[in-house]
C-alpha positions in Angstrom: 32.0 -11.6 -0.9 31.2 -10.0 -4.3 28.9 -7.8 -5.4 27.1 -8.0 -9.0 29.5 -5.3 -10.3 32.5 -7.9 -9.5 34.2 -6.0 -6.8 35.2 -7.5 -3.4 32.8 -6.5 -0.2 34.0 -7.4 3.5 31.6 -5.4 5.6 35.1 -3.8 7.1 34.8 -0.7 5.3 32.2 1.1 7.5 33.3 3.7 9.4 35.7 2.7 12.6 33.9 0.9 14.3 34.4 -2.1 16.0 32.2 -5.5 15.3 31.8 -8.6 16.4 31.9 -11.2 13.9 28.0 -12.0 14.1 27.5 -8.0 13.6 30.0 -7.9 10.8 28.6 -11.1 8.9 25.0 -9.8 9.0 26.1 -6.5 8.3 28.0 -8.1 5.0 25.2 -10.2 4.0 22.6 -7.1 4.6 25.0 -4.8 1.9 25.6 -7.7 -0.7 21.7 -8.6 -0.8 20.9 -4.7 -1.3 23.4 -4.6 -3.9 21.9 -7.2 -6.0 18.8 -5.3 -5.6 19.8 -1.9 -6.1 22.3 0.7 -8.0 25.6 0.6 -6.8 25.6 4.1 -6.1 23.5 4.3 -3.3 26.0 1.6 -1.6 27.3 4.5 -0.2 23.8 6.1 1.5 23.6 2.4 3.0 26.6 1.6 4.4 26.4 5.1 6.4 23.0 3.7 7.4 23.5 0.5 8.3 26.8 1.7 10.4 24.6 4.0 12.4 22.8 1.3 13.5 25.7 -0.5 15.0 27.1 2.2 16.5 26.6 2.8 20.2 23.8 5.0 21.0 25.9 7.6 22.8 27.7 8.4 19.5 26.8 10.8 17.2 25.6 10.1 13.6 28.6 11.4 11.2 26.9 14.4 9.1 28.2 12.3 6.0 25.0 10.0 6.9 22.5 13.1 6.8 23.7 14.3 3.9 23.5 10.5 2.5 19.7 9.9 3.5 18.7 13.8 1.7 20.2 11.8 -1.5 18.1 9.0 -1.2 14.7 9.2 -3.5 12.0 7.3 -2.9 9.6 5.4 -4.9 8.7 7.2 -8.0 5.3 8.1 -9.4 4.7 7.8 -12.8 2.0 8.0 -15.5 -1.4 8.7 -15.1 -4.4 7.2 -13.9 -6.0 4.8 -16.8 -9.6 4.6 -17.1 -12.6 6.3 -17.8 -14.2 7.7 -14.4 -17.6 9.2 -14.5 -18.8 12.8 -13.1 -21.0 12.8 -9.7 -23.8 13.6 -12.3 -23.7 10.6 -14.4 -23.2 8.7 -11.8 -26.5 10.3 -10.9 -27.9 9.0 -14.2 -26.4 5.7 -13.8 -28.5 5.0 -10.6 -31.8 6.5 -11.5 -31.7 4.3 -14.8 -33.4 1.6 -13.5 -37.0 1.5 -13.3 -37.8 2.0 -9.6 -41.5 1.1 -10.1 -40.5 -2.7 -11.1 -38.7 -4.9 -9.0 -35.4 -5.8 -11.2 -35.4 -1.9 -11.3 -35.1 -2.0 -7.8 -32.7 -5.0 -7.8 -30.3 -3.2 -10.1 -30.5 0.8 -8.6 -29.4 -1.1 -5.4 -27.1 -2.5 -6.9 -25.7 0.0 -8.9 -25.8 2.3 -5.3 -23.6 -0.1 -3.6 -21.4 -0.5 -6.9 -20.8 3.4 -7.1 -21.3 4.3 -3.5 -18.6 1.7 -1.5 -16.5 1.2 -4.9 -16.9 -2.2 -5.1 -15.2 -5.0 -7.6 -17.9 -6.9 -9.5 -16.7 -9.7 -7.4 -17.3 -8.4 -4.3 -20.5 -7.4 -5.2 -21.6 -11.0 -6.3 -20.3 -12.3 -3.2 -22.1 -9.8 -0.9 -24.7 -10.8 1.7 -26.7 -9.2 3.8 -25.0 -10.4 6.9 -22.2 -8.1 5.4 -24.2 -5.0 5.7 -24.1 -3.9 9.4 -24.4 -0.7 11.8 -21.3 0.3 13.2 -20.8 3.3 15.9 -24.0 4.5 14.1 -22.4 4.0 10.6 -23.6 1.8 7.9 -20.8 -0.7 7.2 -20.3 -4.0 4.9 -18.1 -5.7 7.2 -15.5 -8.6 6.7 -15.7 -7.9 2.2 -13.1 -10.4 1.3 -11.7 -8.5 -1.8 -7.9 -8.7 -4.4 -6.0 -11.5 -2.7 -7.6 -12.7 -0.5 -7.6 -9.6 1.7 -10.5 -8.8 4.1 -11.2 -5.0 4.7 -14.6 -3.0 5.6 -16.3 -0.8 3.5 -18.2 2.0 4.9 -21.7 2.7 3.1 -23.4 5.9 2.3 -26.6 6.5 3.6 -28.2 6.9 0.6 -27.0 3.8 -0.7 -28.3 2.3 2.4 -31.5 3.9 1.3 -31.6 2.2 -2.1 -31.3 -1.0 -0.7 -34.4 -0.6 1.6 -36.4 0.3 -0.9 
């Protein structure tokens, strides 16, 4: 077996222990597949993992494996977050906006409550009901909010934007 840098891979190379073909084949195809997936320097920090998973539990982990998994970064953050994000008060000013003495301004401060108050996605917000909105372990709740994906999660709800929807 060969891995991307051209080199020749047999699984025999971890430490001394002994295998059994089926271990030694999966064990092979597990380091070749991470190798087309990752540097080849951390070959090393996984084959010392991988082999202290095959060893028998009463022996000890070598200390090269400890030292191995310290190396090992994880997933790196980068950037900063993009956007424009408003302050609590013009979010304030957002939601008072609408007239409250007409009914679209109603309409659109209860709206804009559940918009800013759950952090909805337009989408989610036009496919809201009211069977959504329900009292859970005495919190307000939209339940079952099918958002990104397909995913279903549940939203809990301020009370005050519970408040703007009542009125």
């Amino acid at each position: 077996m060969s891995t991307p840098s051209g080199s020749s891979y047999d699984g025999t190379a971890l430490s001394g222990v002994s295998r059994s073909p089926k271990q030694s084949f999966r064990l092979t195809r597990l380091v070749s597949k991470a190798a087309g997936f990752r540097p080849l320097r951390s070959m090393f920090v996984l084959q010392l993992c991988v082999s202290s998973l095959l060893m028998p539990p009463t022996t000890a982990s070598p200390p090269e494996l400890a030292a191995g998994i310290q190396r090992v970064k994880g997933a790196k953050r980068q950037g900063v977050r993009m956007g424009n994000w408003l302050t609590h008060k013009q979010a304030e000013d957002l939601i008072n906006a609408p007239d409250p003495n007409r009914l679209k301004g109603k309409r659109d401060r209860a709206l804009l409550a559940v918009l800013i108050g759950c952090g909805l996605r337009r989408s989610e917000a036009a496919a809201l009901t009211f069977a959504h909105i329900q009292q859970r372990e005495g919190r307000w709740v939209i339940v079952d909010l099918i958002g990104k994906h397909g995913r279903v999660r549940s939203v809990p709800m301020p009370s005050w934007a519970k408040v703007a929807i009542d009125d």
